[in-house]
C-alpha positions as CSV (number, residue, x, y, z in Angstrom):
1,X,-69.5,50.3,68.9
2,X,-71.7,53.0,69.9
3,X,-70.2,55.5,68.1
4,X,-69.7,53.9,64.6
5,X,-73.7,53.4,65.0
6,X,-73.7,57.3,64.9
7,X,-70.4,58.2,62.9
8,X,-70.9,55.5,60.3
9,X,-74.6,57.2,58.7
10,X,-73.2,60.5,58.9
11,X,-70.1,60.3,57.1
12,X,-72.4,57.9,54.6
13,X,-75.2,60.6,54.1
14,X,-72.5,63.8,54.3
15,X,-69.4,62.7,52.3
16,X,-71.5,61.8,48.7
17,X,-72.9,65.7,48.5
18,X,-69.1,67.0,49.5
19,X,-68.2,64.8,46.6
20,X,-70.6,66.4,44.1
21,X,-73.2,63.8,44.2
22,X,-76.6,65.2,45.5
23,X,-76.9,68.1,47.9
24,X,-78.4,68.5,51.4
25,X,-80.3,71.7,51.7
26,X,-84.4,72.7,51.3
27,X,-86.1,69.8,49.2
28,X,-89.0,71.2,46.9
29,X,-90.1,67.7,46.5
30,X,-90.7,66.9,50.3
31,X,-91.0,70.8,51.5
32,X,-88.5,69.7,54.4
33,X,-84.8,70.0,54.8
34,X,-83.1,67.1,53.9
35,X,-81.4,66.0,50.2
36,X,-81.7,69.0,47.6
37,X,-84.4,67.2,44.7
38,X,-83.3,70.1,43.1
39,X,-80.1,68.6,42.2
40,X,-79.0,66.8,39.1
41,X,-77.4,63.8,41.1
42,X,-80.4,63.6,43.6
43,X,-82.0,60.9,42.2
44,X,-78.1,59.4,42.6
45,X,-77.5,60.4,46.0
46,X,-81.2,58.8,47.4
47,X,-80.2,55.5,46.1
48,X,-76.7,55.7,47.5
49,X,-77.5,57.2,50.8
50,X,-80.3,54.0,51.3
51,X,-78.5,51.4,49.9
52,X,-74.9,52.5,52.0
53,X,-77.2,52.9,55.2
54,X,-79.9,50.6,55.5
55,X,-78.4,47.2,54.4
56,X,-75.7,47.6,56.8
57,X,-78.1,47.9,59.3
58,X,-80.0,45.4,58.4
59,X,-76.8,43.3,58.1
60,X,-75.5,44.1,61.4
61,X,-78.8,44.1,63.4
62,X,-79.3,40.0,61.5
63,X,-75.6,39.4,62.8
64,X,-76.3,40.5,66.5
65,X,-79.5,38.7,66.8
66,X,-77.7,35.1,65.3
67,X,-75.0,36.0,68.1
68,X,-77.7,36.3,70.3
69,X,-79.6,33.4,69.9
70,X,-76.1,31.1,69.7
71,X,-75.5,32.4,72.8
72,X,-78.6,31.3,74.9
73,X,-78.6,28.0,72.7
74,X,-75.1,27.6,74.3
75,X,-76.3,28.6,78.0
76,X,-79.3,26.2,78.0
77,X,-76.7,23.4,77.0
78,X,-74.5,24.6,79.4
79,X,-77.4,24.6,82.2
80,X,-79.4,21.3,81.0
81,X,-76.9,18.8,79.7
82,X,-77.8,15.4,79.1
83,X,-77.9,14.6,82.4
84,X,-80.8,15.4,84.9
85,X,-80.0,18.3,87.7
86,X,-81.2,18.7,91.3
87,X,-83.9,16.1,91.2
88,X,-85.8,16.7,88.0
89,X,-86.8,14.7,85.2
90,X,-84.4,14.9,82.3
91,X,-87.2,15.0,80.0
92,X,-88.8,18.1,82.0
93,X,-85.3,19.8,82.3
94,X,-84.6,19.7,78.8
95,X,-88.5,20.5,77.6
96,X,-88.4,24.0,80.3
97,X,-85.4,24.8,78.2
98,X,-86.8,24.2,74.9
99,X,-89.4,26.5,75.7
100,X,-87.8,29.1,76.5
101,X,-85.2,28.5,73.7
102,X,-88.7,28.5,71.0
103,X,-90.1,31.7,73.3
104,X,-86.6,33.7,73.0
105,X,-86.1,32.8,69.1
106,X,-90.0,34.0,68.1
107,X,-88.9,37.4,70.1
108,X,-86.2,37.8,68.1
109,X,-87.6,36.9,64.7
110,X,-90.5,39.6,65.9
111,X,-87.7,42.0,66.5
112,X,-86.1,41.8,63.3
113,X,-88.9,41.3,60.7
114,X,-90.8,44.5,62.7
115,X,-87.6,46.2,61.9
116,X,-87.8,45.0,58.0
117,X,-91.2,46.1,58.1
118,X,-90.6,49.3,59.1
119,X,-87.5,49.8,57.1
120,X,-89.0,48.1,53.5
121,X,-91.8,50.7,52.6
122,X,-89.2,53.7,53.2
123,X,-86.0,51.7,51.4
124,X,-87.8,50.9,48.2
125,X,-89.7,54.2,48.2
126,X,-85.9,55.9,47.7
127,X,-84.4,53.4,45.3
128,X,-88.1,53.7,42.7
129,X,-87.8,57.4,41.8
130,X,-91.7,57.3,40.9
131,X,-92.7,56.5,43.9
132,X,-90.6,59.9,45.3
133,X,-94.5,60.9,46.5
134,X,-95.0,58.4,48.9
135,X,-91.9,59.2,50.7
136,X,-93.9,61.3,53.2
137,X,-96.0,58.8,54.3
138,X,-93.3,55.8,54.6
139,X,-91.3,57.3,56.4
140,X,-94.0,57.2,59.2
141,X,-93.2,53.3,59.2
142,X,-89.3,54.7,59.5
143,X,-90.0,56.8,62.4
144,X,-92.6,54.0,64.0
145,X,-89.4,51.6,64.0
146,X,-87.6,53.2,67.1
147,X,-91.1,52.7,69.6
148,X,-92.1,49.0,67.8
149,X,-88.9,47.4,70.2
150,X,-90.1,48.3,73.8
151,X,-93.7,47.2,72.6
152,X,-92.6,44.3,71.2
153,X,-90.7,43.4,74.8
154,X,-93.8,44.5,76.9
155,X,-95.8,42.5,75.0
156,X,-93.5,39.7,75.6
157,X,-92.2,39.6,78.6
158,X,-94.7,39.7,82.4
159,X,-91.9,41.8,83.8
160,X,-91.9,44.5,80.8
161,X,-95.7,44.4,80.5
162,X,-96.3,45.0,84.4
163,X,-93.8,48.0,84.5
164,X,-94.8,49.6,81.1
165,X,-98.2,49.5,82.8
166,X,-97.5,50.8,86.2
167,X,-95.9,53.9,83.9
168,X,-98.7,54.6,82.0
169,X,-101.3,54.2,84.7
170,X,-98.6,56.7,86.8
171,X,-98.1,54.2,89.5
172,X,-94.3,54.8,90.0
173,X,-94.5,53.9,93.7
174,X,-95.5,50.1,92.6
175,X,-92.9,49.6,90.2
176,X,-89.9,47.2,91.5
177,X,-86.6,48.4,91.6
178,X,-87.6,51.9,89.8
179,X,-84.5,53.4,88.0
180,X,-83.4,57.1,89.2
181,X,-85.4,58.6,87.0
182,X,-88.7,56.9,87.8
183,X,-87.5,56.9,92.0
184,X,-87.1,61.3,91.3
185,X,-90.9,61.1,89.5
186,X,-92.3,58.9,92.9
187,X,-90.6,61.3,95.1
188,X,-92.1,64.3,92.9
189,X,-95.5,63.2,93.3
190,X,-95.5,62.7,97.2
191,X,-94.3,65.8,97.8
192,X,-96.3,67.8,95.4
């Protein structure tokens, strides 16, 4: 699965200019390297290359996040049936798992329409050739995507928040259970 995440855009950016549609080399347009605007099929190639890459991913990332959400559903039946368990109100049982059920599905609807919002500005900017200009300046909102995810979670989440701010405040010896990376940068410190 990992793979295909990586193998999949490559061969669907790569194979059209082998094919004669569009080239990747120096753009004149964008003064980067990326796709050639020089080109005839350029104009072809953007519109392929966004529509073949970014609606499967918007697809599959939609499909994970139902499974997602089915799956807890499931688990907070499984936990809280219809009957009370170990001494508590049914009424309580079944509202604590509401709540988180309503808490979990607003996380994941933040998730997803921060990824649409990111994705949108840059997606629409390739498939409108006149708006080829503003392509430079989307695809801040592109780049912006991959850090909008651990903010997200840190916002939501005590656990996420109180780490993320032990990091940033360079506090590794307060963090619980530190990963190996974060244990080598305590041990770094009280030695240096």
């Amino acid at each position: 699965m990992l793979a295909s995440a990586w193998i999949i855009p490559i061969v669907l950016v790569t194979v059209p200019p082998l094919c004669g549609l569009g080239g990747i080399g120096y753009s004149e347009r964008y003064k980067i390297c990326s796709a050639d605007s020089t080109h005839p099929l350029s104009d072809v190639y953007a519109f392929i290359s966004s529509v073949l890459v970014e609606v499967p991913c918007l697809i599959i990332i939609i499909t994970c996040y139902v499974k997602i959400y089915r799956f807890i559903r499931a688990k907070n039946r499984e936990l809280f049936p219809n009957n009370a368990s170990r001494g508590e109100s049914k009424g309580n049982a079944q509202s604590a798992a509401f709540k988180r059920q309503v808490k979990v599905t607003k996380n994941l609807f933040l998730v997803v329409c921060s990824y649409i919002i990111c994705i949108m500005p840059f997606a629409i900017a390739c498939l409108i050739p006149p708006s080829y200009p503003s392509i430079p300046w989307v695809s801040i909102f592109l780049i912006a995507n991959c850090c909008v995810n651990p903010i997200i979670y840190g916002l939501n989440h005590p656990q996420f928040r109180d780490v993320f701010r032990r990091i940033l405040s360079c506090k590794f010896r307060l963090i619980p259970e530190p990963s190996n990376i974060l244990q080598s940068l305590t041990t770094a410190s009280t030695s240096a």
